[in-house]
DOLUM-11466 format. One record per residue: x, y, z of N, C-alpha, C, O, CB in turn; residue in three letters. Coordinates in steps of 0.02 Angstrom, whole numbers, plus 50000, padded with zeros to 5 digits. Glycine has a CB too. Layout:
<sites>
XYZXYZXYZXYZXYZAla ...
</sites>
This chain:
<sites>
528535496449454528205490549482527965486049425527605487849378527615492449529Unk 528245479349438528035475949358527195474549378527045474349438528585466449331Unk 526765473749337526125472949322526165465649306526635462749280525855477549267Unk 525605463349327525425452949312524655454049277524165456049308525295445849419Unk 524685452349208524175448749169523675444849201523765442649258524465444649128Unk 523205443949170522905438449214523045428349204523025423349240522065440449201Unk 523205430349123523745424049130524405423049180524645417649196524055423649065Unk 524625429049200525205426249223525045424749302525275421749351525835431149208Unk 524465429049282524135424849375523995419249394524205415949441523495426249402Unk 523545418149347523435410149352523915405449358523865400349392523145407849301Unk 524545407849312524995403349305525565404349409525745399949448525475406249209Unk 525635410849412525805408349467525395405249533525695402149577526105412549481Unk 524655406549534524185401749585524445396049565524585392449614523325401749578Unk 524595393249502524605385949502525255385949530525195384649590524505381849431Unk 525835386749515526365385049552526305386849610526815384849638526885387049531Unk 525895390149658526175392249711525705384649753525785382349809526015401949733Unk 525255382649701524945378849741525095372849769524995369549820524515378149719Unk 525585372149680525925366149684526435362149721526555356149728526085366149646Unk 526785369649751527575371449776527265369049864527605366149907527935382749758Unk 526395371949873526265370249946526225363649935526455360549983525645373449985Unk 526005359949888525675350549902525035351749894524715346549895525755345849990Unk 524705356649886523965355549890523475358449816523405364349800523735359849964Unk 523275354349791522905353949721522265358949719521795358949759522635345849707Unk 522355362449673521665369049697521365366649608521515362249567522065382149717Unk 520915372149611520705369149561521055371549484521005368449432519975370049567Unk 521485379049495521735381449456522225377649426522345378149366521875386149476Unk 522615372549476523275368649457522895362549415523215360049369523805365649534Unk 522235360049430522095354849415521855354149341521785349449303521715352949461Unk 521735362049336521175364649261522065367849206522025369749148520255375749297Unk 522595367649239523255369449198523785361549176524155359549132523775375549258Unk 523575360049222524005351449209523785347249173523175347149175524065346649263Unk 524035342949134523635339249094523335331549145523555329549199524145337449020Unk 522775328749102522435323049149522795316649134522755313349082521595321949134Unk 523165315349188523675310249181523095301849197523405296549198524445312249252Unk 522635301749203522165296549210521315298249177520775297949206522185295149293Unk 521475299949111520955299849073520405294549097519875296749119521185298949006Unk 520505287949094519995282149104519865284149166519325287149168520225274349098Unk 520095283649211519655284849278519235289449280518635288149279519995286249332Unk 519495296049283518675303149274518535302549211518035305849195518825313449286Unk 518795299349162518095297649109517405293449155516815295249149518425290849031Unk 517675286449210517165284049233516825288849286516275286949307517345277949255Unk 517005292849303516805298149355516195303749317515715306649341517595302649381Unk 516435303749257516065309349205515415307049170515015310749142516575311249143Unk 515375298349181514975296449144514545293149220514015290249207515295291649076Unk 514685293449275514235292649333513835302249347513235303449358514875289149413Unk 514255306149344514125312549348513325314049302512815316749324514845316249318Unk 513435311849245513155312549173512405307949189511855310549176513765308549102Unk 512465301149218511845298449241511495302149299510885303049296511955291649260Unk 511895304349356511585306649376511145313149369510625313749401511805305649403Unk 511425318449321511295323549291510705321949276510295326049298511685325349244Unk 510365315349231509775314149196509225312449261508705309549246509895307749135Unk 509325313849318508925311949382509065304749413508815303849468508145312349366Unk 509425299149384509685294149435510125294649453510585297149421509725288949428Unk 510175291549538510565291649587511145286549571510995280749587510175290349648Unk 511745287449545512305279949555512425278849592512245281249645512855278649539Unk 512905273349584513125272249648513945274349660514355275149615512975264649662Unk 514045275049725514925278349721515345271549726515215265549733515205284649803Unk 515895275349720516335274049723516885273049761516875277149808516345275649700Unk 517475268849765518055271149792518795271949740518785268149692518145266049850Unk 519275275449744519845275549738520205275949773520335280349814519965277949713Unk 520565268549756521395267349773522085271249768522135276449736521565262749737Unk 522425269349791523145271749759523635273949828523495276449883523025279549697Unk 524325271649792524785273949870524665279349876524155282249855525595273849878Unk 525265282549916525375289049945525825292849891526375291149870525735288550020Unk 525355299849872525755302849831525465303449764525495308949736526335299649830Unk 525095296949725524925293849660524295299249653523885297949609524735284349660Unk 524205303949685523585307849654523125307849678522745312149656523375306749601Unk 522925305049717521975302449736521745311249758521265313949731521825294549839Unk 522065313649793521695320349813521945325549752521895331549766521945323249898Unk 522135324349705522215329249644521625326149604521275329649568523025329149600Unk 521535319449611520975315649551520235319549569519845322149529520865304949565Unk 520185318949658519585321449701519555330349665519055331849633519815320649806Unk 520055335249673520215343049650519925341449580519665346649559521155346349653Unk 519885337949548519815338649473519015337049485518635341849486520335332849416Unk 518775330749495518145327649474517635335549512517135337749483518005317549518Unk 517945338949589517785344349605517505347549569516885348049564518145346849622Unk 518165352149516517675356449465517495353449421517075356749391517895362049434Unk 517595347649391516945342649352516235344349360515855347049319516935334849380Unk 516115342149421515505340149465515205348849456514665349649427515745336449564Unk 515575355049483515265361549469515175363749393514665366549373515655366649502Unk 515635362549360515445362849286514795362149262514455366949245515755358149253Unk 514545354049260514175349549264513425353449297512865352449275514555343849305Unk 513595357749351512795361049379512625356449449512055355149468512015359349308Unk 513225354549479513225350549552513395355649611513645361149597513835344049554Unk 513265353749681513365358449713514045351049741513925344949735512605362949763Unk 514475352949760514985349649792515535350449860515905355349865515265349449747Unk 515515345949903515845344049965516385340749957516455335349928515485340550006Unk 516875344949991517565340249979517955341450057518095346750086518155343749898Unk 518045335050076518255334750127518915329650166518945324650132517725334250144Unk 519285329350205519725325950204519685323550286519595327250335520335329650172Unk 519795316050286519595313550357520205314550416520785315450397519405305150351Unk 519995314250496520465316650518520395312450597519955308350612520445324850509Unk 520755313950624520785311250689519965313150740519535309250763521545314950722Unk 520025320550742519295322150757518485321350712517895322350728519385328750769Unk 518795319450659518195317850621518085311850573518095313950515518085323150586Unk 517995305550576517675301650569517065300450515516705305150497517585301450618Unk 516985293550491516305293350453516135288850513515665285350495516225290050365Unk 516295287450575515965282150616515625286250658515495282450705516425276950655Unk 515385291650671514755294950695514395301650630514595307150612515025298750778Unk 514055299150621513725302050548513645309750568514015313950541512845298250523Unk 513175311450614513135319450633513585323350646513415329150634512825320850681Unk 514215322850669514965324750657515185325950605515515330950590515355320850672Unk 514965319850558515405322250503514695323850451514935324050394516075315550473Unk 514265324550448513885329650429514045338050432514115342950396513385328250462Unk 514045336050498514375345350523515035347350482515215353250475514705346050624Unk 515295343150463515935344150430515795345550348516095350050318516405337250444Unk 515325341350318515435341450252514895347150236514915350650186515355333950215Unk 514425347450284513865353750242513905360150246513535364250219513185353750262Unk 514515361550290514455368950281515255371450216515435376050180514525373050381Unk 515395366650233515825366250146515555362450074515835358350037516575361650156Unk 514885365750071514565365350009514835370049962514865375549988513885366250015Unk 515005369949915515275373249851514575373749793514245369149769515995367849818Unk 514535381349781514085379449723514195382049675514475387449684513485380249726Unk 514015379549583514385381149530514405391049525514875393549494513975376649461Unk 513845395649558513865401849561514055403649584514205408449549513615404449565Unk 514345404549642514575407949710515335406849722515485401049706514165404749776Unk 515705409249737516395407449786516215406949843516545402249863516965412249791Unk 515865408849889515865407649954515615400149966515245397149927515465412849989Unk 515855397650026515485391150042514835391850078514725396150120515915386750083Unk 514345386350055513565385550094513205386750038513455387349982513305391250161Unk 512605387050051512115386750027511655391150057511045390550052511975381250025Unk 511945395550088511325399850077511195405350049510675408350064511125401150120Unk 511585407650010511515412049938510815407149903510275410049894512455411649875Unk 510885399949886510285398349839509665399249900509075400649890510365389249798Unk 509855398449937509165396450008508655402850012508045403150011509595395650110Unk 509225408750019508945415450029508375415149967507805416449987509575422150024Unk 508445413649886508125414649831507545410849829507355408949774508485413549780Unk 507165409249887506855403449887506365407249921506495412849941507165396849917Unk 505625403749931505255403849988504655399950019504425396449974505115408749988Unk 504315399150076504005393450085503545390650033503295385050042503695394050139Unk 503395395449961503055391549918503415386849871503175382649833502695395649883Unk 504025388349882504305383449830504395374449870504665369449848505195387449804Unk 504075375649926504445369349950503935361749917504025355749925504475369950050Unk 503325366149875502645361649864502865357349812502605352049793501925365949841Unk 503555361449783503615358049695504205353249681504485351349630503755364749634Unk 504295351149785504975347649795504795342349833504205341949852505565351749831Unk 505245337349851505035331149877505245333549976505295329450021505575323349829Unk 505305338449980505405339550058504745340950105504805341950166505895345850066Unk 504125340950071503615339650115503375332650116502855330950143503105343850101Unk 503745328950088503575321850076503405316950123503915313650136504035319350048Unk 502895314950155502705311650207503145305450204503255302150153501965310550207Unk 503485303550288504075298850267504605298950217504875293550205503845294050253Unk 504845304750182505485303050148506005301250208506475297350198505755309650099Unk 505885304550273506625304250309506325302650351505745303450368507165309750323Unk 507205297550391506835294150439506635298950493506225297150535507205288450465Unk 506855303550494506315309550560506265314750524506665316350480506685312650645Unk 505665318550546505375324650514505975331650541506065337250516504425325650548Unk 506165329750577506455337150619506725340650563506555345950537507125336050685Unk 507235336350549507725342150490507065345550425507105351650417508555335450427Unk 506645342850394506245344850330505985351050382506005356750359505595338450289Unk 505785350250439505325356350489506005360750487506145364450440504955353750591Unk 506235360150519506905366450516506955370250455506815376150445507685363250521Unk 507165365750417506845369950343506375374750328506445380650313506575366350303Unk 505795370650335505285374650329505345382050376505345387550349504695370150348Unk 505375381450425505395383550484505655392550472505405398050487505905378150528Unk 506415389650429506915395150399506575398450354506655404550359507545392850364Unk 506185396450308505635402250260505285405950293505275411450265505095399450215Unk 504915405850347504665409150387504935413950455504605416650500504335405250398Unk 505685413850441505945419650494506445422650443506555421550383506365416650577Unk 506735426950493507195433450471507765434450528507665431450582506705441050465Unk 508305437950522508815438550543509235433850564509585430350529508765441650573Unk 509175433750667509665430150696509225423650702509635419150710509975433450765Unk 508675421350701508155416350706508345410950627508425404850623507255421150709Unk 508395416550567508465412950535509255409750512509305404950473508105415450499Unk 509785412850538510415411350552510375405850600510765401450582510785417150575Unk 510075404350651510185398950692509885394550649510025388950671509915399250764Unk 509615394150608508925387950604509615384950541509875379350543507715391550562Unk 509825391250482510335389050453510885385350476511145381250437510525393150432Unk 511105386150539511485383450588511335376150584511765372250563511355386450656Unk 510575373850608510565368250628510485364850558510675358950551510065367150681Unk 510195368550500510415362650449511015363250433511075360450379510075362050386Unk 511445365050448512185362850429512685358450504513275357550521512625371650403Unk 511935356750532512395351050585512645353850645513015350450681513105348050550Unk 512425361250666512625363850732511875362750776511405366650781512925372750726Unk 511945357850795511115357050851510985362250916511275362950970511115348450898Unk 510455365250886510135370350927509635365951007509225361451000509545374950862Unk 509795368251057509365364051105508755366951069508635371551029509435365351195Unk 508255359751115507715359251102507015365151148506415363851156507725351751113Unk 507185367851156506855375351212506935381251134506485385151115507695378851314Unk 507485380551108507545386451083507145384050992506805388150961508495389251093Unk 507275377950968506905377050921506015377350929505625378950883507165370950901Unk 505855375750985504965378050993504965384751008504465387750989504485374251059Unk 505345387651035505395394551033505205398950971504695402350963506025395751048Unk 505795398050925505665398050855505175395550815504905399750779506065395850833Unk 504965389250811504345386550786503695390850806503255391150762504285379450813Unk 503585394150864503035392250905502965403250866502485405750836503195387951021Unk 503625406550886503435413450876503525414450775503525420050750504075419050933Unk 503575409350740503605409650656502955407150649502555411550635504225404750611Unk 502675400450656502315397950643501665398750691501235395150667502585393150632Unk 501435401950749501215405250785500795396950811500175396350808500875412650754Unk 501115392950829500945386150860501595382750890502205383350883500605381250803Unk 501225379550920501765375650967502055369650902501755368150851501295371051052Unk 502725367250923503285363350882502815355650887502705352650939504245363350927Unk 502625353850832502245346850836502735340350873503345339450876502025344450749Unk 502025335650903502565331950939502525326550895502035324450865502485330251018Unk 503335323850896503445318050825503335310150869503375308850929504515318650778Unk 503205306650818502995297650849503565296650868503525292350913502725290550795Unk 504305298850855504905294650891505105302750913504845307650886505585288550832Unk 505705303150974506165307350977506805306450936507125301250928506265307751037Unk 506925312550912507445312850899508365310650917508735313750955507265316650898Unk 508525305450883509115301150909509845303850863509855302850803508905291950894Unk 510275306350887510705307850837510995301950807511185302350748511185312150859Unk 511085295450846511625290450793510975287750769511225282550748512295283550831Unk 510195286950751509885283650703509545286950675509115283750645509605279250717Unk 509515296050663509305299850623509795302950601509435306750568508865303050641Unk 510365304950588510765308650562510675309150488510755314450457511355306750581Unk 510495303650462510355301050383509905306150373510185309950334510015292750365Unk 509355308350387508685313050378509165319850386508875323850349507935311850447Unk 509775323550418510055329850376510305327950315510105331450269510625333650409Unk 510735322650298511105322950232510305322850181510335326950135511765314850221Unk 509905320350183509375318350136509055329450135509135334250097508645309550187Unk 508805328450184508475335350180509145341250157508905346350132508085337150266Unk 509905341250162510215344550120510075343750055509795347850019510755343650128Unk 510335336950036510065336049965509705337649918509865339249861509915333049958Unk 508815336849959508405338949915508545347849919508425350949867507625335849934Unk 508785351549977508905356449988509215360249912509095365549885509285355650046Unk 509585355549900510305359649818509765358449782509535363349753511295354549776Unk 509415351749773508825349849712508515360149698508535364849659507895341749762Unk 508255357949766507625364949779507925372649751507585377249730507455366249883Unk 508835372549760509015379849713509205378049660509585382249635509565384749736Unk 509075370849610509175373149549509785367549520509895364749466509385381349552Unk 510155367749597510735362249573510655354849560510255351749594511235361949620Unk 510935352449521510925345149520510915339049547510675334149519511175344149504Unk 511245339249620511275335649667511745337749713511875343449732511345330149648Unk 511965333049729512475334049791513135328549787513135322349790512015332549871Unk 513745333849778514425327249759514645328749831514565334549849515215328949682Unk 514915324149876515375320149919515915318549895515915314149852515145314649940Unk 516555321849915517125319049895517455318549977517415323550013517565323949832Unk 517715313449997517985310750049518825309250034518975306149983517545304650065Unk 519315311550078519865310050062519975305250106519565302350140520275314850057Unk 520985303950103521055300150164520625295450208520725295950269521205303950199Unk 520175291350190519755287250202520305281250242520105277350285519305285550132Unk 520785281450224521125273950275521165276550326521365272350367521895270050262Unk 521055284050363521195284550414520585279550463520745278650522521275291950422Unk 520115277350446519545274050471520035269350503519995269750564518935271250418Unk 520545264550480520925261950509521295261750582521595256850606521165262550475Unk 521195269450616521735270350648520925269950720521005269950781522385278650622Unk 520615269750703519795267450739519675260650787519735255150761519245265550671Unk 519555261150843519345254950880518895250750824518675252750770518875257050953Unk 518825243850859518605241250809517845242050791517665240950734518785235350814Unk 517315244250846516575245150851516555251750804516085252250765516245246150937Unk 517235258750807517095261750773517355262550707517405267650674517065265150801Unk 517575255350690517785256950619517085251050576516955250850516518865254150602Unk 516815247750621516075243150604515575251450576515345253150521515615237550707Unk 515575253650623515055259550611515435263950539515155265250486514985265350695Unk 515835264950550516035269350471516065264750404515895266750348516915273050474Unk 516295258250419516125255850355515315253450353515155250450302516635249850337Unk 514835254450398514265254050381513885261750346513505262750298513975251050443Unk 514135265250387514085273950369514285273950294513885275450250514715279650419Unk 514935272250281515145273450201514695268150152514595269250092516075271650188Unk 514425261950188514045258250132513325262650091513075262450035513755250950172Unk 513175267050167512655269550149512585276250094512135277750054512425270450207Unk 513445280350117513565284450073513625285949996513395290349960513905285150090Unk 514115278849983513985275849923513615274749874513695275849814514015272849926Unk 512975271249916512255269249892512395261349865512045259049821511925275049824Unk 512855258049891512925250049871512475246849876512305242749833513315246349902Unk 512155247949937511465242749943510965246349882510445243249874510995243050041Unk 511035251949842510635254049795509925256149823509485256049780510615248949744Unk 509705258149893509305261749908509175268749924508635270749947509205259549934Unk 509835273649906509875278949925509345281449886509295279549828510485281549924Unk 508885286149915508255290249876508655297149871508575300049818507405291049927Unk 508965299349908509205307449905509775307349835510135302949809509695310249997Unk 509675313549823510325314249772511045316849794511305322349799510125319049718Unk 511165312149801512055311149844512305305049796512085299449786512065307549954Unk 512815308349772513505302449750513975305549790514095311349804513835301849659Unk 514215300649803514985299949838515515296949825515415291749794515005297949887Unk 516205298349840516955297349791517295297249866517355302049903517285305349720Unk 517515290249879518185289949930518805287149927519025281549917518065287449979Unk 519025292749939519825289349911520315287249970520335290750020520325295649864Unk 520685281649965520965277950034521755276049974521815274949914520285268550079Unk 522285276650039522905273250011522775265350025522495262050069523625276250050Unk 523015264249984522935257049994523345252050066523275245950069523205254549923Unk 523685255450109523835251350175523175249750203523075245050242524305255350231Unk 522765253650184522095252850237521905246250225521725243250275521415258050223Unk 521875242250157521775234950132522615232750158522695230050212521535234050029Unk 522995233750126523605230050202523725229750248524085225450274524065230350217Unk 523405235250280523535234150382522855232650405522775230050461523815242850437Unk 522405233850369521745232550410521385228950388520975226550427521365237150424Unk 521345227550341520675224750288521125213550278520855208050286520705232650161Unk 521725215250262522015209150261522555207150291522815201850275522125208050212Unk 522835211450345523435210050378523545214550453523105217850480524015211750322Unk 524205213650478524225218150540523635216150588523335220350622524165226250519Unk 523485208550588523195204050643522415207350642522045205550688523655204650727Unk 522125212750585521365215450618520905210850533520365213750526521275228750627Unk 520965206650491520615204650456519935208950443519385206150444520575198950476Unk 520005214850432519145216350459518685212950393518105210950395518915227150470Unk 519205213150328518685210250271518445204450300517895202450280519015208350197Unk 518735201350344518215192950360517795193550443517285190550459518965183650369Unk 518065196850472517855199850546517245202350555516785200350591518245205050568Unk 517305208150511516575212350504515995209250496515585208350541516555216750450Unk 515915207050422515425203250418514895197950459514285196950457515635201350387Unk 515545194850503515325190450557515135194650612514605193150641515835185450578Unk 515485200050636515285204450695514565207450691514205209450737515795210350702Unk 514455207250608513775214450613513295208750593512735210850578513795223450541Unk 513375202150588512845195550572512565195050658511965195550673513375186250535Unk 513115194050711513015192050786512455199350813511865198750831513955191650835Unk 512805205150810512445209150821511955212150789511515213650829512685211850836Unk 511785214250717511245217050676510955211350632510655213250582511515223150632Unk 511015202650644510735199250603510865195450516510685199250470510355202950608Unk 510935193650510511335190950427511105196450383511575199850363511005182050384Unk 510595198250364510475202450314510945208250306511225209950253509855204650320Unk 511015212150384511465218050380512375214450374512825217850349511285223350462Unk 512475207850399513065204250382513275204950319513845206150299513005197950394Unk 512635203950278512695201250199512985209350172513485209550136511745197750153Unk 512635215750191512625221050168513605223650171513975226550131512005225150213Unk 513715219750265514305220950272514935219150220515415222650206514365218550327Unk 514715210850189515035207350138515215213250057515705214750023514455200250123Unk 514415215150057514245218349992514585225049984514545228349932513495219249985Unk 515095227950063515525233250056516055230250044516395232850000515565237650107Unk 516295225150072517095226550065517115221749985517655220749957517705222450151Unk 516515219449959516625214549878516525220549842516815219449789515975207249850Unk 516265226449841516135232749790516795236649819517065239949775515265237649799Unk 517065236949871517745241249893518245240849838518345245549800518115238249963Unk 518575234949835518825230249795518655227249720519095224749685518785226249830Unk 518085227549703517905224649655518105228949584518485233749583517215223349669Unk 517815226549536517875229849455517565238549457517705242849416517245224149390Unk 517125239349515516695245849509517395250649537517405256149512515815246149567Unk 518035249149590518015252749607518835255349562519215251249536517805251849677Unk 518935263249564519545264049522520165265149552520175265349614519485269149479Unk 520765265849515521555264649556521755272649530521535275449479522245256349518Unk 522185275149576522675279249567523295275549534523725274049576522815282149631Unk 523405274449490524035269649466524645274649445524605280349422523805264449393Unk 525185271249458525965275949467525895277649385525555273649353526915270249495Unk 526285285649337526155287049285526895286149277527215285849330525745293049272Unk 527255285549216527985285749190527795287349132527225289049116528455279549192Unk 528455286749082528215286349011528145293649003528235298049046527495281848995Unk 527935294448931527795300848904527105305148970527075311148983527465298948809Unk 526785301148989526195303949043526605308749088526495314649102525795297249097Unk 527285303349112527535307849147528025314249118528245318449158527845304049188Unk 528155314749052528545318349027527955325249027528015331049049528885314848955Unk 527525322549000527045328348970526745332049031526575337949020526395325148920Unk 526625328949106526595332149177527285338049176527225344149182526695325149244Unk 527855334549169528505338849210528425344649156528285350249179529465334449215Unk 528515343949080528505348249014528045353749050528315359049064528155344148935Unk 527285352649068526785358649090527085361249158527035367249171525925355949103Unk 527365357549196527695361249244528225366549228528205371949258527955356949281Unk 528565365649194529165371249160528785375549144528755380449181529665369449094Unk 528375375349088527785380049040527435386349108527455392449101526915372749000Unk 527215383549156526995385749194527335390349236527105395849253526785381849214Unk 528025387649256528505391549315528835395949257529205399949287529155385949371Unk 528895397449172529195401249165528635406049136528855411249110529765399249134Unk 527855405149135527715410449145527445412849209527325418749222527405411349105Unk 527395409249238527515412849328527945419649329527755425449337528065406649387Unk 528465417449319529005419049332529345426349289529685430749315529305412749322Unk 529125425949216529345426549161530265424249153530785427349165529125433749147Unk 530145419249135530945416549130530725410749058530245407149044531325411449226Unk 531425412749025531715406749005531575398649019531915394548988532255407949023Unk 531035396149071531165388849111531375385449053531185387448998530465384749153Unk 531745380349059531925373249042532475369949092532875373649121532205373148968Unk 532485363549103532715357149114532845351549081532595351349025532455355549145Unk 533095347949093533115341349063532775335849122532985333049173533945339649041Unk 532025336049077531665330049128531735324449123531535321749175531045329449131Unk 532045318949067532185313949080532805313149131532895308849174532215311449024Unk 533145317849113533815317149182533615315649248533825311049282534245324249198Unk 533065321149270532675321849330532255315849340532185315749401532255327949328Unk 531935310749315531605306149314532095300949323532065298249379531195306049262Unk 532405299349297533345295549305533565297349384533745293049424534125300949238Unk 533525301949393533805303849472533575302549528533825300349580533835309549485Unk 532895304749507532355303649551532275295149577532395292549632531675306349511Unk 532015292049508532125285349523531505283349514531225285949466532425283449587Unk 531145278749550530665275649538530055278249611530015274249658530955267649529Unk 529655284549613529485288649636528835289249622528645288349564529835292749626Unk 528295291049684527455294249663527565299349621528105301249598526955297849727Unk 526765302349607526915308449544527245314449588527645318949578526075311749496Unk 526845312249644526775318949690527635323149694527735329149685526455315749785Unk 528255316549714528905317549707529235320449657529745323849664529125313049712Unk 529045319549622529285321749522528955327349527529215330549482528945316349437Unk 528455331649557528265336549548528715341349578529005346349555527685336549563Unk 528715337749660529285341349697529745344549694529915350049716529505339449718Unk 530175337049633530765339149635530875344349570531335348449568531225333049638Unk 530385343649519530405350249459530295356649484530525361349452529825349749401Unk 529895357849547529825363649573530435364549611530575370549614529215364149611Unk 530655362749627531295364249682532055364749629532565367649649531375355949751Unk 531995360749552532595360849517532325367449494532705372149508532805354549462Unk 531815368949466531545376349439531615382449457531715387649425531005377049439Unk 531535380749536531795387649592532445388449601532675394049611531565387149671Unk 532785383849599533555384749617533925389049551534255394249555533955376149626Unk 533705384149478533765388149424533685395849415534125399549391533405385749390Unk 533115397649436532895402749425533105409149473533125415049458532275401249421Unk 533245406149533533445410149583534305410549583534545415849602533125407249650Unk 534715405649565535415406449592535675405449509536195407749487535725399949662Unk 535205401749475535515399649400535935395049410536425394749373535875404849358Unk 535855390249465536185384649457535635376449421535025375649418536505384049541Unk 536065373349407535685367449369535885359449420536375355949410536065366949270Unk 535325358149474535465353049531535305347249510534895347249464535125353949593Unk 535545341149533535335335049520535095333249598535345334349653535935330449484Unk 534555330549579534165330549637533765322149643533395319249603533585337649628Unk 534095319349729533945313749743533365311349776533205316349809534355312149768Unk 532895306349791532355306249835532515301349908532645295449915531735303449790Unk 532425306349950532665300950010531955296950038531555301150057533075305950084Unk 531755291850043531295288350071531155289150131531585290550173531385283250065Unk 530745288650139530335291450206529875283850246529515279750219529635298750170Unk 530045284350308529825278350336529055281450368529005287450383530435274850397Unk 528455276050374527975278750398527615271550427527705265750409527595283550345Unk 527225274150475526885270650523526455265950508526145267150456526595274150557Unk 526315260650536525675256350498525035260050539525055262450595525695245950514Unk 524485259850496523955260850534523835258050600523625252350593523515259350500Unk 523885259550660523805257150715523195257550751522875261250714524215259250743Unk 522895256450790522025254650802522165259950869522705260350897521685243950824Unk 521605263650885521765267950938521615264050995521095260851002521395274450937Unk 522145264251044521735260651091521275263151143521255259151189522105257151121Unk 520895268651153520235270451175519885267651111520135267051055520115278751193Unk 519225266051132518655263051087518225269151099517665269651074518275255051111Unk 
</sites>
């Protein structure tokens, strides 16, 4: 039975990862960084925030294929390196940034932290207890706009077992009825659940879990809290009231208006049809629409805020996935060989300018493809293929028609 090194492990996780389409962090930490300038600007927002200020996020561009969710896999283990706890998530038909508590539920229980493999946070939570909460900003009168989530918290230092599994529950966005949280309150804290000046609203408190996570990572030690958002044009495929609400949701994520108090940066990456079918074409203008829609209904100020997303979307702050050729691309396919022949233990070589010639004028993502697929054929039959890219037709973002 042949035996595998632990180099040669690594080396086949990365190909096997590569061979699925999906960027882990092993493939991302073996390949070389084909867009130095961009996570240099990612490294030096990382780095401010490290020193205790909040930046502001970002977006990245780029077609289909050009990297954006390999750029997101990288800045990933950046961000854990670094001493961040990190969320990486990819948007979807059922989940949305246009209802915030949804997609809360989505991003917090896939917290990553630089110690642990498992996801969550409650490996740091468990190390904690209600005295530490004095030396943190989560008893903070008014930090959030409702107290509920900081009480839940609290709440969790003071129980044990299945009590304190539910309460974990509800800070990660699974809402416990309200019978069973005074329940809990009333047999931990041996008083009834205080009554708050507003009730609790999920679409105008949701903001008060992401904040009370936050200070939550502060409270074990970590640095903050990274947001990485993929596929963001899917917001596109959204009635129009709910694609108003997600680009107001993402302004806030960001921190554009520059009031975010919690420590959250956030990174969203969108192909760029979402600015051709929606933003400037395909009859929905929303870059000029919006603004006017959220002036009629929420007043000019929140209009102006609307303006101040789609001019920072677009603007100098935000970065591109840009197509790589050239030696960038030589020195990608070169680590790909390096890699599949110690996968493998083989001999690998090719001729990658041939393959780049064949291919044609192609995302990175394709050129990866097709070196993995000329590599396997090699290696498996020992034949040497020339290999073509057939184009692929795809849909314009289309607006759902339920609202």
């Amino acid at each position: 039975m042949e035996r595998y090194d632990s180099e040669r492990l690594v080396a086949v996780n990365a190909v096997e990862s590569l061979r699925a389409g999906v960027p882990t962090r092993i493939s991302t930490r073996e390949l070389p960084d084909l867009r130095p300038a961009l996570t240099g600007s990612i490294r030096t927002d990382l780095l401010t925030f490290s020193e205790g200020r909040i930046p502001r996020g970002r977006m990245i561009w780029g077609q289909y294929g050009q990297g954006k969710t390999h750029v997101l896999t990288a800045v990933e283990h950046m961000a854990l390196d670094l001493g961040f706890a990190v969320s990486m998530v990819s948007l979807n038909r059922e989940v949305s940034c246009h209802n915030l508590l949804p997609f809360y539920g989505r991003v917090a229980p896939r917290v990553r932290i630089p110690d642990s493999t498992m996801l969550g946070l409650e490996r740091g939570l468990l190390q904690k207890t209600a005295e530490d909460l004095a030396d943190s900003p989560l008893q903070e009168p008014e930090r959030y706009c409702h107290p509920l989530p900081a009480l839940v918290l609290e709440d969790y230092f003071h129980t044990t077992g299945e009590d304190q599994n539910l309460l974990y529950g509800e800070l990660l966005g699974i809402r416990l009825p309200s019978p069973e949280l005074r329940r809990i309150h009333r047999q931990c804290r041996q008083q009834g659940l205080p009554k708050f000046p507003i009730p609790f609203k999920v679409q105008e408190h949701a903001t008060a879990y992401f904040g009370v996570m936050a200070d939550a990572i502060r409270l074990c030690g970590y640095k903050g809290w990274v947001i990485l958002i993929d596929e963001v044009e899917l917001t596109g495929r959204l009635g129009l009231l709910s694609r108003l609400k997600a680009y107001r949701n993402l302004h806030w994520l960001l921190n554009w208006s520059g009031t975010l108090q919690y420590p959250i940066y956030t990174l969203a990456a969108a192909a760029t049809r979402l600015q051709d079918d929606i933003w400037y074409g395909g009859g929905k203008d929303d870059r000029n629409q919006m603004p006017r829609l959220v002036s009629e209904k929420l007043g000019e100020e929140a209009g102006r805020e609307m303006e101040v997303f789609f001019e920072r979307a677009i603007g100098n702050e935000s970065l591109v996935a840009s197509p790589v050729d050239g030696e960038d691309l030589q020195g990608l396919l070169g680590a790909l060989v390096v890699l599949h022949g110690r996968a493998y233990n083989w001999p690998a070589e090719f001729d990658m300018r041939q393959l780049v010639r064949d291919v044609g004028s192609q995302p990175v993502r394709t050129y990866v493809r097709a070196a993995m697929e000329a590599l396997d054929l090699q290696y498996v039959y020992n034949e040497k293929a020339r290999l073509v890219a057939s184009i692929l037709t795809e849909k314009t973002l289309d607006e759902e028609e339920v609202e």
